[in-house]
Backbone as numpy.savetxt, mean C-alpha at the origin, in Angstrom:
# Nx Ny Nz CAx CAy CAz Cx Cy Cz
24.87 -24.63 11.75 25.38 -24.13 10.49 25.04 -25.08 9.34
25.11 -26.32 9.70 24.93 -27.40 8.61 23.39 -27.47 7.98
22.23 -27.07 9.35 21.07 -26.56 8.93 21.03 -26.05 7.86
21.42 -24.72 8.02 21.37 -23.20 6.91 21.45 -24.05 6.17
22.99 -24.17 5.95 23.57 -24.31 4.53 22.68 -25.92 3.66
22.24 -26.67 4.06 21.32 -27.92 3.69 19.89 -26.70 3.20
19.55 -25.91 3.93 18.01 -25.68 3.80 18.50 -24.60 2.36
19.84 -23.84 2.47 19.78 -23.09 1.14 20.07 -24.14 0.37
20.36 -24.95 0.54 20.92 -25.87 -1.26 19.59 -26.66 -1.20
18.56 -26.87 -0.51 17.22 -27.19 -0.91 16.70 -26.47 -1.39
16.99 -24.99 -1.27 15.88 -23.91 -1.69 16.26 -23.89 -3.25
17.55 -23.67 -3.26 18.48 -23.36 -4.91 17.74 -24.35 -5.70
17.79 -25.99 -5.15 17.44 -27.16 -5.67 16.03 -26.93 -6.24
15.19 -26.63 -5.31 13.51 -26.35 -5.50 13.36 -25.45 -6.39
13.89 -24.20 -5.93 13.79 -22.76 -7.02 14.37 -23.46 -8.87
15.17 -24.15 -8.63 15.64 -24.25 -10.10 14.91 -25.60 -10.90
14.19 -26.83 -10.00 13.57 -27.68 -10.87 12.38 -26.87 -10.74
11.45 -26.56 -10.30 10.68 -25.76 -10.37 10.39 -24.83 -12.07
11.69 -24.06 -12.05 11.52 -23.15 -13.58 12.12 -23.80 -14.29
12.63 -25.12 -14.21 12.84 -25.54 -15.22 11.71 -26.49 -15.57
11.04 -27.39 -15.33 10.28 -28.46 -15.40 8.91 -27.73 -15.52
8.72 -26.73 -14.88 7.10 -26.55 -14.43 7.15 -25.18 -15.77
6.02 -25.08 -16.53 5.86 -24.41 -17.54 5.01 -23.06 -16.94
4.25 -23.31 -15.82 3.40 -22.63 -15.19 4.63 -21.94 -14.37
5.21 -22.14 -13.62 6.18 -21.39 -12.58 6.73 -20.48 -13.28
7.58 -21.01 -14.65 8.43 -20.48 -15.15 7.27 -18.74 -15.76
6.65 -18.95 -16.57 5.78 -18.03 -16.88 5.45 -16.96 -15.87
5.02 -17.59 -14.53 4.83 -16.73 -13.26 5.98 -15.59 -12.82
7.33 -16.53 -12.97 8.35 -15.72 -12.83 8.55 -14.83 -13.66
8.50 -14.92 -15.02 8.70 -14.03 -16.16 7.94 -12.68 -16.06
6.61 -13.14 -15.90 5.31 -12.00 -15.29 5.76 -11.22 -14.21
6.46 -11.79 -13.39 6.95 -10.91 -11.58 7.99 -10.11 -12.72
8.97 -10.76 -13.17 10.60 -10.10 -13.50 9.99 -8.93 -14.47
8.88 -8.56 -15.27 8.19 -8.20 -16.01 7.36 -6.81 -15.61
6.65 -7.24 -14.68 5.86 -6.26 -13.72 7.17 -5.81 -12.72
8.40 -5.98 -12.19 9.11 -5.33 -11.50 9.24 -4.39 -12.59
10.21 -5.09 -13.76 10.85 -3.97 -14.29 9.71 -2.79 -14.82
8.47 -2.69 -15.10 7.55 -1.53 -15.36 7.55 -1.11 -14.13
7.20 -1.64 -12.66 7.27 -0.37 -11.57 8.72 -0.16 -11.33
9.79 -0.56 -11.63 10.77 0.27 -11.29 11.11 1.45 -11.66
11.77 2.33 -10.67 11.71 3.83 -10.92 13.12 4.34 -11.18
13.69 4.01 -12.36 14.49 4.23 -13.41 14.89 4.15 -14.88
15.42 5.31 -15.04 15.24 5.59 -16.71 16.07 4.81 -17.38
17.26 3.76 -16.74 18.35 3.16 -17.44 17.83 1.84 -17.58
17.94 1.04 -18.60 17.38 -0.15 -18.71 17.62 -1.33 -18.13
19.17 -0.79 -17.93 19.84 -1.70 -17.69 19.80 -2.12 -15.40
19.56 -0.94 -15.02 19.62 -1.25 -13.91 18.16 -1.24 -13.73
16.78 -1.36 -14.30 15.21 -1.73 -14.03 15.60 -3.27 -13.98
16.63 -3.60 -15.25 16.32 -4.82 -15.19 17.33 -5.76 -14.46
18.23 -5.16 -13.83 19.03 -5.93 -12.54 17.50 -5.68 -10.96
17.24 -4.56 -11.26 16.22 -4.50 -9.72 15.22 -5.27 -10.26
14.45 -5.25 -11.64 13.55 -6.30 -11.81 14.16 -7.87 -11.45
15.17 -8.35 -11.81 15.54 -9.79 -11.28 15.68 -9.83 -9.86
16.68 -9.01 -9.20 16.45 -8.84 -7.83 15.99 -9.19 -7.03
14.29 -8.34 -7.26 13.12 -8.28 -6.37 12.29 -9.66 -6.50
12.26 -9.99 -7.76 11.41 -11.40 -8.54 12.13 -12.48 -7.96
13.86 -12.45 -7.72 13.73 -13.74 -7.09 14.37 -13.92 -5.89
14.06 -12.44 -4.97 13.79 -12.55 -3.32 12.37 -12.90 -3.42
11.29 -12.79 -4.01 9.77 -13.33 -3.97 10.19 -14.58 -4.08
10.30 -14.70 -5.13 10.07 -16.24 -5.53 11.26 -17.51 -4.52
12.47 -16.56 -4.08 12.75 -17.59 -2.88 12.43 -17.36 -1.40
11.39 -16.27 -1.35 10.51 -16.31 -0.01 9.52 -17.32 -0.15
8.67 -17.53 -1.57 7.24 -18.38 -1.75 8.08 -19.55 -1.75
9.51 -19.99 -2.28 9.73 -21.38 -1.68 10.15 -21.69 -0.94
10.62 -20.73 0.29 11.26 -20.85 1.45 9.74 -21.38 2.36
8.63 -20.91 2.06 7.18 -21.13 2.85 7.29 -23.07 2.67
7.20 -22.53 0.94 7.22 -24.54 0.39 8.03 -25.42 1.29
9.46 -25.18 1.15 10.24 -26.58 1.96 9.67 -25.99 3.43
9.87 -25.09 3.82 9.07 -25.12 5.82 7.94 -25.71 6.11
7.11 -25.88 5.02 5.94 -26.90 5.12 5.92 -28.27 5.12
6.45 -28.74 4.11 7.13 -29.66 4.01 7.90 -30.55 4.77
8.63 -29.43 5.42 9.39 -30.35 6.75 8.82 -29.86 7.28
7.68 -29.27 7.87 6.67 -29.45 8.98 5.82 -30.77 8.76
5.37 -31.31 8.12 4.57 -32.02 7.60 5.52 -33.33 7.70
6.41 -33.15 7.03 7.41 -34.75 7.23 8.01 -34.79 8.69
8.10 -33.78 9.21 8.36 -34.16 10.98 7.25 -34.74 11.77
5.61 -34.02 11.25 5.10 -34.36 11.97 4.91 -36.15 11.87
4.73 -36.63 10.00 4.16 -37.56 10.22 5.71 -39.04 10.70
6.70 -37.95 10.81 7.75 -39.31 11.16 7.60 -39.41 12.80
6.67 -38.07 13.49 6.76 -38.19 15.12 5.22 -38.89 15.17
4.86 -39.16 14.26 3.22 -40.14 14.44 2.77 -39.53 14.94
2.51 -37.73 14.59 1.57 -36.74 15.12 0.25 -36.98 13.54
0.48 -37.60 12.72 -0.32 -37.30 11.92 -1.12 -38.83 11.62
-0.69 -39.92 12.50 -2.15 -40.68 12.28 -1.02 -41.64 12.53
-1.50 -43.27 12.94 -1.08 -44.37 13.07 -0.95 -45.51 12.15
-0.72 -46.16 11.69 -1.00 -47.30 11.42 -2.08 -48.49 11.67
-2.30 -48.22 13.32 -2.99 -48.99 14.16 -4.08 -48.66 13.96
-4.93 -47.61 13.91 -6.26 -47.22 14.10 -5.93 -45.35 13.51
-7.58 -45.00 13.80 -7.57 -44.00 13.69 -7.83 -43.57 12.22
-7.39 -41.88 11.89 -7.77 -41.43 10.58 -6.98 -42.36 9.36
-5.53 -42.68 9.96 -4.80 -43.14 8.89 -5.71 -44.07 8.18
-5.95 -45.34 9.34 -6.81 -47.12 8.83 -8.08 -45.93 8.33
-8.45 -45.86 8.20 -9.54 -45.03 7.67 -9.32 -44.70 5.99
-7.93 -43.98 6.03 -7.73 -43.47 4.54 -7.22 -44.72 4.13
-6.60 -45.48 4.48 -6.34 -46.76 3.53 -7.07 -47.59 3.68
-8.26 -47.88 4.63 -9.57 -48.77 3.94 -10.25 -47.82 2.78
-10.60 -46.75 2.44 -11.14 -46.42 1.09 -10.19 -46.33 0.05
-8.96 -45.98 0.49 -8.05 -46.16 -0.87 -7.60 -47.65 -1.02
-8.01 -48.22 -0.37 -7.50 -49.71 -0.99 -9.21 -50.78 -1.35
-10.63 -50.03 -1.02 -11.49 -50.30 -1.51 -12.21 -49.42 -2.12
-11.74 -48.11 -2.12 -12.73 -47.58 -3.13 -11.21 -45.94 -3.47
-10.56 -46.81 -4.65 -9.25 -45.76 -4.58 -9.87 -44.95 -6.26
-10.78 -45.17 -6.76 -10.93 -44.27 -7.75 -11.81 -42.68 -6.75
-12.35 -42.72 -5.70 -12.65 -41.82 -4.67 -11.34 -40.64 -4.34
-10.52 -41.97 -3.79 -9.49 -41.57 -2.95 -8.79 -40.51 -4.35
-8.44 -41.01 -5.81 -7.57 -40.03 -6.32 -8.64 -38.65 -7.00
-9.68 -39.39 -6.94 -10.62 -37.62 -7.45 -10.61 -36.81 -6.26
-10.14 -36.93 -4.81 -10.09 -36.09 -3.63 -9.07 -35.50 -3.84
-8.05 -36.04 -3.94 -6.57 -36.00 -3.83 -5.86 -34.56 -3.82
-6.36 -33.99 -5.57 -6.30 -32.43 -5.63 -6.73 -31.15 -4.63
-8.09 -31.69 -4.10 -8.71 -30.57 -3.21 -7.75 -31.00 -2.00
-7.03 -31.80 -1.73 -6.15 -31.38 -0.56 -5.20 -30.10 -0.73
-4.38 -29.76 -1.81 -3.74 -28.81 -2.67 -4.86 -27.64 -2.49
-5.91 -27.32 -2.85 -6.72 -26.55 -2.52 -6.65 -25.93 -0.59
-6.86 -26.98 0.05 -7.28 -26.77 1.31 -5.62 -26.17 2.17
-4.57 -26.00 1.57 -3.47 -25.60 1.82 -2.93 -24.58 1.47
-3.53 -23.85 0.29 -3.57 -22.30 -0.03 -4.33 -21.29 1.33
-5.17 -21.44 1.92 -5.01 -20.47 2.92 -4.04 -20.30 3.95
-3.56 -21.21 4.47 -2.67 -21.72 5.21 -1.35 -21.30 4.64
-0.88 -21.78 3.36 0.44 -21.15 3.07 -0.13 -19.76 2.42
-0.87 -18.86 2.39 -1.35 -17.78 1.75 -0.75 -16.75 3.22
-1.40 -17.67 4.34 -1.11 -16.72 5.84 0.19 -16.58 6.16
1.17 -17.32 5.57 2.55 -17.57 5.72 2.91 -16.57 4.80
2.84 -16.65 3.71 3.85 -16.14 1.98 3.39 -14.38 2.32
2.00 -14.35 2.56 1.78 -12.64 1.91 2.56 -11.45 3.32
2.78 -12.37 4.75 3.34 -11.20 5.34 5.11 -10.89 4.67
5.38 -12.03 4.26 7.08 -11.99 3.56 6.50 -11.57 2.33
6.01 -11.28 1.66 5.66 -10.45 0.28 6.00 -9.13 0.53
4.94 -8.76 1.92 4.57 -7.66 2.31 6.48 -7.21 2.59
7.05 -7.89 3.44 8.31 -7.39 4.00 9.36 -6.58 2.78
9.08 -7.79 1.99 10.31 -7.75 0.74 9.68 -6.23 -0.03
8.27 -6.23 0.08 8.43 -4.62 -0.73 8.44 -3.45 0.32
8.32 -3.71 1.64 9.21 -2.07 2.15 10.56 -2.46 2.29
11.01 -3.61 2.36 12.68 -3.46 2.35 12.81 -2.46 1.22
12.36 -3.10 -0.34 12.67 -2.27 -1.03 12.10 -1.11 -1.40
10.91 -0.67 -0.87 10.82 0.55 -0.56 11.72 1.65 0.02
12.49 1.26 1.33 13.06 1.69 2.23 14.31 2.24 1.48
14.68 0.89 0.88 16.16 1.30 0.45 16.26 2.11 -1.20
15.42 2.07 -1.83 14.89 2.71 -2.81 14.79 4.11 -2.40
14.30 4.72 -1.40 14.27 6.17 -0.77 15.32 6.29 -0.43
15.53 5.51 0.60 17.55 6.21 1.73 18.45 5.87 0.84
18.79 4.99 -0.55 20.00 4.99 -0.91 19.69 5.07 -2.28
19.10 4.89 -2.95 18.63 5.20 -4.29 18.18 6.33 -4.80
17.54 6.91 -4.17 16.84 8.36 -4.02 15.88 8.20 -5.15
14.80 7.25 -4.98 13.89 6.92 -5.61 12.60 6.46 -5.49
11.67 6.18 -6.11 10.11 5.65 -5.39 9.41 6.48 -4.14
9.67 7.74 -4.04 9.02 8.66 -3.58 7.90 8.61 -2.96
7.00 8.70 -4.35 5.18 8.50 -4.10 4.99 7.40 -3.43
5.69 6.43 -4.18 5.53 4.50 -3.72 5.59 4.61 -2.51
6.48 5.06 -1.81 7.07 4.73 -0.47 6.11 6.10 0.79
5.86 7.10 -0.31 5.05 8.15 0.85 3.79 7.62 0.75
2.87 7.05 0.08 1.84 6.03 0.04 1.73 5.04 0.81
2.73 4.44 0.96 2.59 3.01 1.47 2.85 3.31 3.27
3.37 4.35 3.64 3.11 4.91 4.83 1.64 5.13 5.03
1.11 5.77 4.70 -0.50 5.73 4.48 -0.56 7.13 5.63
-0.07 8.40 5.47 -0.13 9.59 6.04 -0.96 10.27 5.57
-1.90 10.42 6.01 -3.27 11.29 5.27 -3.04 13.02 5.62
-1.82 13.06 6.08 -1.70 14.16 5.83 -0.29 14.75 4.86
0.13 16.04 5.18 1.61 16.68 4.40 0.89 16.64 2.78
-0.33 16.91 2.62 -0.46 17.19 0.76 -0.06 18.12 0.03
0.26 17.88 -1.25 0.55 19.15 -1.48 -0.45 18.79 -3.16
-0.66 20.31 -3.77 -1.49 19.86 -4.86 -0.80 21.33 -5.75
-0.82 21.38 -7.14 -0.48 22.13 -8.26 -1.72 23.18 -8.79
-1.52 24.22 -9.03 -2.68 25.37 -9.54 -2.05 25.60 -10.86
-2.51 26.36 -11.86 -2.24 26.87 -13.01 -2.87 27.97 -13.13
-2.52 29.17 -13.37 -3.40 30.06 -13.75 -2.83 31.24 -15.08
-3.48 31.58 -16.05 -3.22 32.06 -17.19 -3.46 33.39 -17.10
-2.73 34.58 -17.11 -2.80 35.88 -16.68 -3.71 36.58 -17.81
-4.14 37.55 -18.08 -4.67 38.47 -19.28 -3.28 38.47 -20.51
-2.07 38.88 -19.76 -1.02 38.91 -20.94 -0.50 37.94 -21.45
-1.15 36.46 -21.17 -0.80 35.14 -21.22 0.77 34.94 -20.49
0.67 35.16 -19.17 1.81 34.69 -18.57 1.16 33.46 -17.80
2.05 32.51 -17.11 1.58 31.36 -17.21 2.16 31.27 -15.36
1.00 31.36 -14.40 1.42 31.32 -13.03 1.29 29.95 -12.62
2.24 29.42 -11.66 2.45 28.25 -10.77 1.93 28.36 -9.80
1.29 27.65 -8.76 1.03 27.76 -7.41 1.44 26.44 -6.47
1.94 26.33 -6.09 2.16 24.83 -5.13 1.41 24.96 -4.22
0.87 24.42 -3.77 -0.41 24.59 -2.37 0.05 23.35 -1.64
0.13 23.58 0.12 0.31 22.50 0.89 -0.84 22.42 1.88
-0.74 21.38 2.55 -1.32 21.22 3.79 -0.96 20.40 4.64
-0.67 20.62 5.85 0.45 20.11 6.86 -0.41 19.09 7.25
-1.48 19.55 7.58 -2.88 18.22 8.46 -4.03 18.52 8.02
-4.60 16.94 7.41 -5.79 16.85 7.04 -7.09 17.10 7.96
-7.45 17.89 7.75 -9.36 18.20 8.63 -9.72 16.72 9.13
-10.35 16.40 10.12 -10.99 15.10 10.48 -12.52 15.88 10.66
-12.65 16.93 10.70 -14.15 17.36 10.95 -13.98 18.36 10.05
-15.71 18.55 9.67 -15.94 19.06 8.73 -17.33 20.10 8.17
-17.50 21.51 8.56 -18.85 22.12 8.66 -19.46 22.58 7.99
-20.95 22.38 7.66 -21.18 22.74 5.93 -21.46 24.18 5.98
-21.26 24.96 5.08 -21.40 26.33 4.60 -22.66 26.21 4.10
-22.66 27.67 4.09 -24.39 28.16 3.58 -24.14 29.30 2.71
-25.10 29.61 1.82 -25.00 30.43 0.43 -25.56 31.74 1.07
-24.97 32.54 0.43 -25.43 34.31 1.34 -26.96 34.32 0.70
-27.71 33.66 0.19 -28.82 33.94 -0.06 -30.23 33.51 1.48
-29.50 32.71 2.30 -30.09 32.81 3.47 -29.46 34.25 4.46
-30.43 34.54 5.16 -30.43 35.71 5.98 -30.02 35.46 7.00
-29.36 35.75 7.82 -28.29 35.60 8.87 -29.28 34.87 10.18
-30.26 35.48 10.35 -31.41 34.91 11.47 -32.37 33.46 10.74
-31.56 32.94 9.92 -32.53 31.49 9.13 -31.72 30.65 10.33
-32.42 29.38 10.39 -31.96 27.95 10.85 -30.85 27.57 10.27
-30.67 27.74 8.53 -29.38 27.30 8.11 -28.30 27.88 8.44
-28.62 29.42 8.46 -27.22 29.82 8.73 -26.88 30.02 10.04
-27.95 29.48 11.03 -27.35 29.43 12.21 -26.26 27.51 12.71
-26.75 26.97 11.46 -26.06 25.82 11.35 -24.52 25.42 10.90
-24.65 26.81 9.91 -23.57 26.33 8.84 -22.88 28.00 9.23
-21.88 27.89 7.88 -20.82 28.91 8.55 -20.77 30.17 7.36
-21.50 31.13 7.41 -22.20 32.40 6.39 -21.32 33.11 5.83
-19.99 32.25 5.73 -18.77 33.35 5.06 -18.62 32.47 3.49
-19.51 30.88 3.64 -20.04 30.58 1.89 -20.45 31.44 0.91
-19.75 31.95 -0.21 -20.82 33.04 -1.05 -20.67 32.96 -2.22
-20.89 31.08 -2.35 -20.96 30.38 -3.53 -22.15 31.09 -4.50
-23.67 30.80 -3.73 -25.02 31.08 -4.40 -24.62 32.58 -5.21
-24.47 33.53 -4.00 -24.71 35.05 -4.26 -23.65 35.37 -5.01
-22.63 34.70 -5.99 -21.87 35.25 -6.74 -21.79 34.53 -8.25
-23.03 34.39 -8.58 -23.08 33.92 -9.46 -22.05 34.11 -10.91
-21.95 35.08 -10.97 -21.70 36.19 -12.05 -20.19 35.76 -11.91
-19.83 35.93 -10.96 -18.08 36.02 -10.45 -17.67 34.79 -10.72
-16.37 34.73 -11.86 -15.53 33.40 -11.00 -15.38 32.70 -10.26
-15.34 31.20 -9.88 -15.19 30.50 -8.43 -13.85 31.20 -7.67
-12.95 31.46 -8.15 -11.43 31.63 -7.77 -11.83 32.84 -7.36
-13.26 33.51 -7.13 -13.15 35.09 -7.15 -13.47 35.18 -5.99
-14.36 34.20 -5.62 -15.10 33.87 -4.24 -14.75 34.10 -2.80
-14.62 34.29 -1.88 -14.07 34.35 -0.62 -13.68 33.25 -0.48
-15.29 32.19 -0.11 -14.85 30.92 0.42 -15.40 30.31 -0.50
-14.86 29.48 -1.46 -15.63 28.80 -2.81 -16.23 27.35 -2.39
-15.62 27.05 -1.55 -16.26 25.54 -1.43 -17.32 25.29 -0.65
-18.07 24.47 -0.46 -19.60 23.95 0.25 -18.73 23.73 1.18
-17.94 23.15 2.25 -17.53 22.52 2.88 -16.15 23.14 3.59
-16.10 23.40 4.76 -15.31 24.13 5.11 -14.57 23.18 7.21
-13.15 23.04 6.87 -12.53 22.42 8.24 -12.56 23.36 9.68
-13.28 22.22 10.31 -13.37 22.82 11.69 -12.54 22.08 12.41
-11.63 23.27 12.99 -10.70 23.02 13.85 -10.73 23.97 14.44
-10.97 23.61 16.47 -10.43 24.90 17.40 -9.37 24.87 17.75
-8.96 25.85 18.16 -7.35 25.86 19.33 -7.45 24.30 20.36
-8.51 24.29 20.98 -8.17 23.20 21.77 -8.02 21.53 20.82
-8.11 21.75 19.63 -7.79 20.78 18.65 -6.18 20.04 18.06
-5.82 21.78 18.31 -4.43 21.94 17.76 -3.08 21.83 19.04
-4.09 21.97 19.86 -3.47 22.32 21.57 -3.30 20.36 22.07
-4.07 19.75 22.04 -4.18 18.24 22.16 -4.05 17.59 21.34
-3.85 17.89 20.13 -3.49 16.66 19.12 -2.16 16.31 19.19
-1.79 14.84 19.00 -0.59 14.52 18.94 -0.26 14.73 17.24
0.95 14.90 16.81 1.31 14.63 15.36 2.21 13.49 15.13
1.85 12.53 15.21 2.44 11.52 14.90 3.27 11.55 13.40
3.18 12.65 12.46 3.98 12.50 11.56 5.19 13.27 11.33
4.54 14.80 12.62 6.16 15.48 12.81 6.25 15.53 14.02
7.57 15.38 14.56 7.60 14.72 15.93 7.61 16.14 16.41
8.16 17.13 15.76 9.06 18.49 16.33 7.65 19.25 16.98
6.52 18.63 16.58 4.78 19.26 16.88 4.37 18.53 17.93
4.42 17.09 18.35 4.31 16.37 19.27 4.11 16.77 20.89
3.15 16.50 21.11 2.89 17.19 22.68 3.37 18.55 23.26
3.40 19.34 21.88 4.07 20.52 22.22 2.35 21.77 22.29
2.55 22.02 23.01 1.29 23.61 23.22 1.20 24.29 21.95
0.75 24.04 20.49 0.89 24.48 19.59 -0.68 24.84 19.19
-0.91 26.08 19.30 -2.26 26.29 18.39 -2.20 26.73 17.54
-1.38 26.27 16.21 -1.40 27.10 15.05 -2.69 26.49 14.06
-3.16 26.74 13.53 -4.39 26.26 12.76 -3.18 25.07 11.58
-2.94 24.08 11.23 -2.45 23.87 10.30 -3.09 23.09 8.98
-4.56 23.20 9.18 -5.46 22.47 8.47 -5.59 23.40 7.23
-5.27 24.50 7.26 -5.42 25.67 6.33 -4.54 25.58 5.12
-4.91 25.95 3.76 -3.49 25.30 2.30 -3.07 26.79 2.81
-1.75 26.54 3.01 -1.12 27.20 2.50 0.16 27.71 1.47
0.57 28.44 0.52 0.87 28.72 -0.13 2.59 28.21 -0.21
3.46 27.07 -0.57 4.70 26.63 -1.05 5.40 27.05 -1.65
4.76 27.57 -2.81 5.88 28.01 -4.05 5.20 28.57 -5.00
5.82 29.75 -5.81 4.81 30.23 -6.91 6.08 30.51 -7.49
5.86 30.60 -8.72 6.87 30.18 -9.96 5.68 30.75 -11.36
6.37 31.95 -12.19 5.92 32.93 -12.83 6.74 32.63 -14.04
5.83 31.97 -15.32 6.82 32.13 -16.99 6.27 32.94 -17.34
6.69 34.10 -18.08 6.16 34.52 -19.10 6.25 34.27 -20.08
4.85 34.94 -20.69 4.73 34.86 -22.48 6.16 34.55 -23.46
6.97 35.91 -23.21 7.55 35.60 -24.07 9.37 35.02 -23.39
């Protein structure tokens, strides 16, 4: 217990000469407390800028929680004479050039500071990483907020959904929500009805394209408007696992679900 409580009143200690003394830290912090409060995802000012302090200084006492653990890694090792002797070795080494050639020894000095950023870089960025799905997490389940942030950072390439607009003759103004449960992983190119059913291409590609031959027509008028069309068989839909809805999961399902289909339509009119 005496641990803890010593290593937090080092951290408090560090965290606070730090922004006070160091002109560079302090600025750094201002920039984090700064950039929280613009990605935070609320309209009240007042609580962006309690979650902007928050988040800025669980960072900033994770990056010095790395600092003192180094530190006392480093002062344990060299009080267990894991880090060089007196007697011989690298130590007599660094103090024969710093005690005969010490204008060397202090132009090195800095690139040691250099050579310790990867090292504490491998430490700090997985606790970076932690502290923003904590608050991801809790931002969704108890905040009811950061949505996109948090369905992004899952990295689900599938469940899309995308917005249509369409403007009627009487100027009524149609909605379309379009979804798609699972993204295509394969993909077969279409061919323009201007090849003849017995060509090479269209024995390649899939002849229900009738981009070319409708010139005249609207894209939206088209059957199949796009060059590019998802191939998926039953035995696709039959063996895939869905790792994103469980209720689909090793279940005998051949429903095609690669296909948009239609969410919501929502009709203003003109007047």
């Amino acid at each position: 217990m005496d641990v803890v409580v010593n290593f937090l009143a080092d951290l408090w200690t560090v965290h606070y000469q730090m922004l006070t003394t160091s002109y560079l830290s302090l600025a750094t912090f201002v920039g984090l407390v700064v950039g929280h409060w613009l990605f935070a995802d609320s309209t009240s000012s007042a609580k962006r800028l309690v979650i902007s302090v928050a988040a800025s200084l669980c960072h900033s006492m994770a990056a010095f929680s790395v600092l003192i653990a180094f530190e006392s890694m480093f002062q344990a090792a060299s009080d267990r004479g894991a880090l060089g002797g007196h007697d011989g070795g690298v130590d007599a080494l660094y103090q024969y050039y710093q005690l005969h050639v010490p204008d060397m020894v202090q132009l090195l000095r800095p690139f040691d500071y250099f050579g310790l950023i990867p090292l504490y870089s491998a430490c700090a960025t997985p606790l970076s990483g932690i502290i923003v799905g904590v608050y991801l997490y809790l931002a969704v389940n108890v905040f009811k907020s950061h949505y996109n942030e948090a369905f992004s950072a899952l990295r689900v390439a599938s469940y899309k959904n995308i917005l249509r607009l369409h403007i009627k003759p009487n100027g009524d103004l149609e909605m379309f929500a379009l979804g798609v449960d699972k993204m295509p992983t394969k993909w077969i190119r279409s061919v323009p009805s201007i090849f003849p059913p017995s060509s090479l291409h269209a024995r390649r590609s899939d002849p229900a394209w009738s981009g070319t031959g409708h010139k005249l027509a609207p894209s939206y008028e088209w059957k199949v408007p796009s060059y590019w069309k998802p191939k998926m068989s039953r035995v696709d839909n039959i063996l895939r696992f869905d790792m994103e809805e469980e209720t689909f999961d090793r279940k005998l399902n051949s429903e095609d679900r690669s296909h948009v289909k239609l969410v919501d339509y929502v009709l203003y009119p003109k007047n």
